[in-house]
C-alpha positions as CSV (number, residue, x, y, z in Angstrom):
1,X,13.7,22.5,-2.9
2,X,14.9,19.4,-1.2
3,X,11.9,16.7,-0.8
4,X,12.5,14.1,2.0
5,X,10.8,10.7,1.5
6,X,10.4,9.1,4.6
7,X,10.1,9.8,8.5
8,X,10.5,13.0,10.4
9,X,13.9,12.2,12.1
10,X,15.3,11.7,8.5
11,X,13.9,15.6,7.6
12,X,15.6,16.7,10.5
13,X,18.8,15.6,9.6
14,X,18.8,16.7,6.1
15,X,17.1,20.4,7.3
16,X,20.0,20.5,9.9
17,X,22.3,19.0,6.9
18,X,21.3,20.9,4.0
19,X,22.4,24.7,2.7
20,X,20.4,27.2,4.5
21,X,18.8,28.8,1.5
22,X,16.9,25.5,0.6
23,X,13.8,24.6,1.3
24,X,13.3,20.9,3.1
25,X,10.1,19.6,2.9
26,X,8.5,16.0,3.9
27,X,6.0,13.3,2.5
28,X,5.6,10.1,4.0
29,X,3.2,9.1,0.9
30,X,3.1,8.9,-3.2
31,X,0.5,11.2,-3.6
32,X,1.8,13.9,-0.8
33,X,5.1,14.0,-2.5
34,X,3.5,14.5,-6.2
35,X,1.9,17.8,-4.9
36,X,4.8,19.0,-3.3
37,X,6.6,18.6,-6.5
38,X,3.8,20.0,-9.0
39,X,3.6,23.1,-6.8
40,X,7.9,23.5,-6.4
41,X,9.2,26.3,-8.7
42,X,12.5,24.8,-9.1
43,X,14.0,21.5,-9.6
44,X,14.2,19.6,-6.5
45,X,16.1,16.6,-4.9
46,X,14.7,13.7,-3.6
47,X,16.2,12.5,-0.3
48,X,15.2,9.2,1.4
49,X,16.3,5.2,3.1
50,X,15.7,2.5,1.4
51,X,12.3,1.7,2.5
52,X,11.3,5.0,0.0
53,X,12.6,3.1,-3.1
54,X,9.4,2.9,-4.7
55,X,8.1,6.0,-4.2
56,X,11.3,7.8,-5.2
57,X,11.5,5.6,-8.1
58,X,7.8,6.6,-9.3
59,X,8.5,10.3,-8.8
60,X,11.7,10.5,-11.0
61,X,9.8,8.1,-13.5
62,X,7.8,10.9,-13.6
63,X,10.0,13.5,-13.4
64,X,13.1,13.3,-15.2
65,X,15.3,15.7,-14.2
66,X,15.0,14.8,-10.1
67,X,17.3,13.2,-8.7
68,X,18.2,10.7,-5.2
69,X,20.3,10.3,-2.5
70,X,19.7,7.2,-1.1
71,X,20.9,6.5,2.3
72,X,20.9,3.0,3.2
73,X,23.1,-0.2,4.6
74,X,25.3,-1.9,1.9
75,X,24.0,-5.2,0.7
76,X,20.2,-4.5,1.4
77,X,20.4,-1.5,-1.2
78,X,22.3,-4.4,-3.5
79,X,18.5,-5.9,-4.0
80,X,16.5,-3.2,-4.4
81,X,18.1,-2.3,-7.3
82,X,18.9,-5.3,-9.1
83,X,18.2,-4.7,-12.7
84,X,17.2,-0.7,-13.2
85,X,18.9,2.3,-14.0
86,X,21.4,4.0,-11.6
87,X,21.4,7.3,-13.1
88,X,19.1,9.0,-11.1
89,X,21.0,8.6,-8.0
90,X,23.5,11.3,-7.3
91,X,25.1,9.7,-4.3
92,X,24.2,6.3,-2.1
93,X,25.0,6.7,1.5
94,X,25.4,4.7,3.9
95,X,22.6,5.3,6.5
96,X,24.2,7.0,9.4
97,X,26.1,9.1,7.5
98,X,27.5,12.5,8.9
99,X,26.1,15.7,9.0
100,X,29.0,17.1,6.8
101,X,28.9,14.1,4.1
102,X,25.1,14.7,3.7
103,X,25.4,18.1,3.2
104,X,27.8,17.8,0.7
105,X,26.5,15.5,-1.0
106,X,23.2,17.6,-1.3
107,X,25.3,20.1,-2.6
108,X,26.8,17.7,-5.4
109,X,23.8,16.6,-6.5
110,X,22.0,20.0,-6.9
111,X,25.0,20.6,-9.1
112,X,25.0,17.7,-11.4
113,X,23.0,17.7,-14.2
114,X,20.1,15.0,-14.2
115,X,20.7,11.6,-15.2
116,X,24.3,12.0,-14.9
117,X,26.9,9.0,-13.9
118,X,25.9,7.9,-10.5
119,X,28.7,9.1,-7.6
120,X,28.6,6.0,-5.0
121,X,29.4,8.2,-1.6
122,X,31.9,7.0,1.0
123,X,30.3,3.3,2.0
124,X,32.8,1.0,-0.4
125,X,30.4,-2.3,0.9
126,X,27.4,-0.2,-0.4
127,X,29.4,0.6,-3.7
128,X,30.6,-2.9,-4.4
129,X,27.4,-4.1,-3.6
130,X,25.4,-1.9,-5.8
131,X,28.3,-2.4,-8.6
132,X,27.8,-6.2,-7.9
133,X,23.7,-5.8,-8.1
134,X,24.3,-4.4,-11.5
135,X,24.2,-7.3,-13.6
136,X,21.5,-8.4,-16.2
137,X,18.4,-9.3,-14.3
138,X,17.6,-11.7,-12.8
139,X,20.6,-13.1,-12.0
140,X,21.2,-16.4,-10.1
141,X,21.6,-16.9,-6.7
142,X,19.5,-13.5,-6.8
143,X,17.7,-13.8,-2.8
144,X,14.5,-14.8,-1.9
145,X,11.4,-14.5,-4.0
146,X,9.8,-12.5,-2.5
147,X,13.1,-10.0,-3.5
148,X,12.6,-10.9,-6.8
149,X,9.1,-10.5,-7.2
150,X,9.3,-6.7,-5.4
151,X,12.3,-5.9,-7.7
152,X,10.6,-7.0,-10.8
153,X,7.4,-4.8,-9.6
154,X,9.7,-1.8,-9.2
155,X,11.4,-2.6,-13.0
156,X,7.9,-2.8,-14.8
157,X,6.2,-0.5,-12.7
158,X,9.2,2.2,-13.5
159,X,9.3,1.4,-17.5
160,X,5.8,2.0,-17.3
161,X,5.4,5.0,-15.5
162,X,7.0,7.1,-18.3
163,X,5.6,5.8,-21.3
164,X,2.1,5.9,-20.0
165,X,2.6,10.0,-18.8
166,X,3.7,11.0,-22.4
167,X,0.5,9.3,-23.7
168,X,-1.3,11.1,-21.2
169,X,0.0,14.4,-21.9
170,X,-0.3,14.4,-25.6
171,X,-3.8,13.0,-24.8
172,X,-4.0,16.8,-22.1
173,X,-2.5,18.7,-24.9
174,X,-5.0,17.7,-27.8
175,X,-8.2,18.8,-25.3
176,X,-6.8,22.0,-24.3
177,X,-5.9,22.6,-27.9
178,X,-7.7,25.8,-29.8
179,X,-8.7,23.3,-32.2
180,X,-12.7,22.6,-32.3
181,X,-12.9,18.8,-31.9
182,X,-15.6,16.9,-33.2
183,X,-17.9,15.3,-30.2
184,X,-17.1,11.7,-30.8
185,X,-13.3,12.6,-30.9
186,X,-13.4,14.6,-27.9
187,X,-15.1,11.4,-26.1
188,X,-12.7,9.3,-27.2
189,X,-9.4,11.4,-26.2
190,X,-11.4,11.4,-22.6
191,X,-11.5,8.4,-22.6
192,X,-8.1,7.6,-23.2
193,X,-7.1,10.3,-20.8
194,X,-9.3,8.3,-17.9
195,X,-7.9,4.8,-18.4
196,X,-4.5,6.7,-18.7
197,X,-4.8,7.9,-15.6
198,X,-6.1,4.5,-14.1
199,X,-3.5,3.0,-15.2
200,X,-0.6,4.9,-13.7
201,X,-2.6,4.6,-10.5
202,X,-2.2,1.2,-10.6
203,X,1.4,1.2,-11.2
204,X,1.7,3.3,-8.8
205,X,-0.4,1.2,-6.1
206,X,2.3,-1.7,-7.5
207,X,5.1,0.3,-6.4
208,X,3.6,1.0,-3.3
209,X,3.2,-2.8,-2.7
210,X,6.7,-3.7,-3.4
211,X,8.4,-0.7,-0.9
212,X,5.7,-2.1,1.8
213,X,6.1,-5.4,1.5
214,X,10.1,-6.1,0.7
215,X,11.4,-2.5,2.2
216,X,9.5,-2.6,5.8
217,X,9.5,0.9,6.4
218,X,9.2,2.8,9.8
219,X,6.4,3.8,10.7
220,X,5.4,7.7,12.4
221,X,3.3,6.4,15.5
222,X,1.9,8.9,17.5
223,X,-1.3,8.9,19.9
224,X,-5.0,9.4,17.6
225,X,-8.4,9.5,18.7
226,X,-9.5,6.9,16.6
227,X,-13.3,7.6,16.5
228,X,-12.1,11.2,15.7
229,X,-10.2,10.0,12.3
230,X,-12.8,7.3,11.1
231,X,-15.4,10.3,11.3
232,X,-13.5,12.6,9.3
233,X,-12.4,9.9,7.0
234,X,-16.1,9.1,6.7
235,X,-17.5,12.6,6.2
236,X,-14.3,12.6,3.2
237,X,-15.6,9.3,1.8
238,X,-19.7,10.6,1.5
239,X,-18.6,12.4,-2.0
240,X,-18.4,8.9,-2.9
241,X,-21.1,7.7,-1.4
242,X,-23.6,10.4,-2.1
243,X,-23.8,10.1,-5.9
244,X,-24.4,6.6,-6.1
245,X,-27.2,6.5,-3.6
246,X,-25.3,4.5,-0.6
247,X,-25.5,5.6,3.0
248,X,-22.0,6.3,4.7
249,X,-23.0,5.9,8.5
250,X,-21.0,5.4,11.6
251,X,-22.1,2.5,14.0
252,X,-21.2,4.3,17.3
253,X,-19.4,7.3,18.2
254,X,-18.4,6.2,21.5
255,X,-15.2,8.2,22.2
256,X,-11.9,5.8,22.0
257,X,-8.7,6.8,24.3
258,X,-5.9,8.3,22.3
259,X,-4.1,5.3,20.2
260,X,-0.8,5.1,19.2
261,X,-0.9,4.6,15.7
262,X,0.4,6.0,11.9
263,X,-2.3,8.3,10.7
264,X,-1.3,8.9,7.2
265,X,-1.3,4.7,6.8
266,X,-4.6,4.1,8.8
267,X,-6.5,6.9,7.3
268,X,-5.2,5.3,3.6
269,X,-6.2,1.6,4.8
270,X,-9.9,2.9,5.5
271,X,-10.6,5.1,2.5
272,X,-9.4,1.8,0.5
273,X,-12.0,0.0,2.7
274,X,-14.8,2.2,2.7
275,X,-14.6,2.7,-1.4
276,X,-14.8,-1.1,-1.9
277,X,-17.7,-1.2,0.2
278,X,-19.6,1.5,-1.4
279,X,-18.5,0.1,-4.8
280,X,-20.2,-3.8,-3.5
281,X,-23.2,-1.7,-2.3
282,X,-26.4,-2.0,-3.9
283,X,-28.6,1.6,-4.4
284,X,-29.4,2.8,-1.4
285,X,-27.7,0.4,0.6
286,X,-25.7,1.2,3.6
287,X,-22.2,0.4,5.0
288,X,-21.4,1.1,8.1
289,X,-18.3,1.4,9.9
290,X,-17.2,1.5,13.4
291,X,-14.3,1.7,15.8
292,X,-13.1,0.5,19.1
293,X,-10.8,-0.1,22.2
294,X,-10.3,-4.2,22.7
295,X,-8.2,-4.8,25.8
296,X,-4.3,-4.0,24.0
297,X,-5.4,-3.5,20.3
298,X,-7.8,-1.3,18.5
299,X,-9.9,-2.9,15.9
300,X,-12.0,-0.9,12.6
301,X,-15.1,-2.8,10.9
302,X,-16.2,-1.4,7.3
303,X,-19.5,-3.1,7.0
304,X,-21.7,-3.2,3.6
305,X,-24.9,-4.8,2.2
306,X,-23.4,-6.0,-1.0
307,X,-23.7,-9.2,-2.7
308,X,-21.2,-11.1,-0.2
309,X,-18.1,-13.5,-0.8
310,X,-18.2,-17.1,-0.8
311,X,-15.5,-18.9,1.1
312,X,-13.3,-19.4,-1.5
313,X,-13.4,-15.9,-2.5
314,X,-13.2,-14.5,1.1
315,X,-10.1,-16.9,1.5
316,X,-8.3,-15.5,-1.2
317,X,-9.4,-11.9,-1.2
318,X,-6.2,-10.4,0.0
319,X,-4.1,-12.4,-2.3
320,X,-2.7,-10.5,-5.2
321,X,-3.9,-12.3,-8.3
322,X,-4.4,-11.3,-12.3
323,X,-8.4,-12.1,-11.6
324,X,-8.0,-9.1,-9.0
325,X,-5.0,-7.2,-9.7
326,X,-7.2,-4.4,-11.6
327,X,-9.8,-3.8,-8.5
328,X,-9.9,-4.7,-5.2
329,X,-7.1,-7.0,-5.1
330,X,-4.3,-4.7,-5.5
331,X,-5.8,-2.0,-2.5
332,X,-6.2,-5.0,-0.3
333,X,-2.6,-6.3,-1.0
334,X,-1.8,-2.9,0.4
335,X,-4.3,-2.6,3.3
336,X,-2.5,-5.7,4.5
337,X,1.2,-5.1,4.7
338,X,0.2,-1.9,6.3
339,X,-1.9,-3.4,9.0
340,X,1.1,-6.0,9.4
341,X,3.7,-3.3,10.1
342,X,1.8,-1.9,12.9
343,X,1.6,-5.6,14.2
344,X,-2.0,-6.5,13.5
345,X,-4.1,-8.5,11.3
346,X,-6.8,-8.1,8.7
347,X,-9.7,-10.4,7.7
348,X,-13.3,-10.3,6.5
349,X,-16.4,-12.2,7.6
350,X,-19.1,-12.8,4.6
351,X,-21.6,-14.9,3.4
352,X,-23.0,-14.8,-0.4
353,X,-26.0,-12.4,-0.6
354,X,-25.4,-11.5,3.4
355,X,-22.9,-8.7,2.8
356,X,-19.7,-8.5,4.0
357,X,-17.5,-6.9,6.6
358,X,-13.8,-5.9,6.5
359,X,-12.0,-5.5,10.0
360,X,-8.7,-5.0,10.8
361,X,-6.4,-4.6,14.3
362,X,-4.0,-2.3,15.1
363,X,-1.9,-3.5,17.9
364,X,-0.1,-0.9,20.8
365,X,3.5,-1.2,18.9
């Protein structure tokens, strides 16, 4: 199976590309691409730009016999993988590559064993720039800092990923075991399975936030009733709600006109949304949220009766700080490079003990 990581135009050319008896399949997203690979029967290859660095580089940290072909232009590539490994990708193209160098170097790489030397394609400025991006880390005269910080996300967020998935399946292994496990140790392994889990969440949620925010990739626009999402959304969201006693309402459902807009990124902005607010929300409190048309842009509101912010919270909320890094901070991080990439903005209004309420534009793109 081949597994394209990125937009539909890029699965086009690799189905169009690839030998006819594989099967090409697509995910724009981390956790779409993780079910596509638990439920493959054979090995696949991972094909994708630049801008699906950090996914690709979670998957094969999870997964290590997959391997890459990265299509991308020359010196960009150079900083996205200053200081980690190379051997996971089989070939780096440049990024309008032909039909018949794609292909075979999808053949190639199906062929190679995993982890083997990495074959740099037919782009000598992408090769010399990768061979010149492969020097111990951080190196001076490295790029901007905001380069830096999103490579070193992607080098701890990789180390990590594999470490914390062999803990987790020895953790798997010892509950399923035949073995009768005495109560307090089979609390304890849970427990270590849970925060196990959490935590390769979060690094994947930090490799999300380097891709969005150094790699700027495309987006898949396409007219959606918005009303129609944020329903179905909030219907998705009650199992969340319902247990913990908080009321999951819409304000209006007032139809909005079709909107051009990324689904798969909208619909992940509100579920981040909505779960903070029912996670601020006191016992049967409510949040409410709401969508509509204002003149060019579309705008969402997640409102809840939580405890509130104060101003110096609510001024750094979005910020990305150790203080927040292990809750909300991280999910807002994320919530705001994607509403930047579709052109809009993100802020909330909120008083202590008033509540608060997260809104967010979408402009027409």
């Amino acid at each position: 199976m081949l597994l394209v990581v990125g937009n539909p135009s890029l699965q086009d050319r690799v189905r169009k590309a690839a030998p006819e008896r594989y099967d090409v399949r697509r995910a724009g997203r981390l956790d779409a691409a993780r079910r596509i690979l638990d439920s493959a029967a054979a090995p696949s290859l991972l094909v994708g730009a630049s801008a699906s660095l950090g996914i690709m580089d979670s998957l094969v940290g999870g997964s290590p016999d997959l391997r890459m072909i990265v299509l991308t232009t020359d010196r960009a590539m150079a900083q996205s993988l200053r200081g980690r490994s190379l051997g996971a990708i089989a070939a780096l193209l440049p990024a309008n590559a032909s039909r018949a160098i794609l292909r075979r170097s999808i053949e190639a790489a199906l062929k190679a064993p995993a982890h083997g030397p990495a074959r740099y394609g037919t782009n000598p400025d992408a090769a010399q720039a990768v061979r010149d991006a492969d020097t111990r880390w951080p190196a001076s005269g490295g790029g901007p800092s905001l380069h830096l910080k999103t490579d070193w996300l992607r080098v701890v967020s990789h180390d990590l990923r594999t470490p914390l998935g062999i803990n987790n399946g020895f953790v798997t292994l010892l509950l399923e075991s035949q073995q009768q496990l005495p109560p307090e140790m089979r609390d304890v392994l849970e427990r270590l399975l849970r925060s196990g889990e959490w935590m390769l969440q979060f690094v994947d949620g930090m490799l999300e936030l380097a891709a969005l925010e150094h790699d700027q990739p495309s987006l898949t626009r396409a007219p959606v009733d918005a009303g129609a999402l944020l329903a179905e959304v909030v219907e998705r969201m009650q199992g969340l709600a319902q247990p913990v006693g908080v009321h999951l309402t819409m304000r209006d459902r007032t139809p909005v006109p079709p909107f051009p807009l990324d689904r798969l990124r909208i619909e992940q902005v509100l579920q981040n949304l909505l779960a903070n607010a029912i996670s601020a929300s006191p016992r049967n409190g409510t949040v409410t949220a709401s969508a509509e048309r204002q003149g060019d842009s579309l705008t969402f509101r997640i409102r809840d009766e939580g405890p509130g912010l104060s101003a110096k919270e609510a001024a750094q909320v979005f910020r990305l700080q150790p203080s927040s890094a292990s809750g909300r901070g991280l999910g807002l991080a994320i919530c705001q490079a994607i509403v930047a990439l579709h052109g809009g903005r993100i802020w909330v209004e909120s008083r202590p003990r008033h509540g608060s309420t997260f809104a967010f534009t979408v402009a027409p793109g």
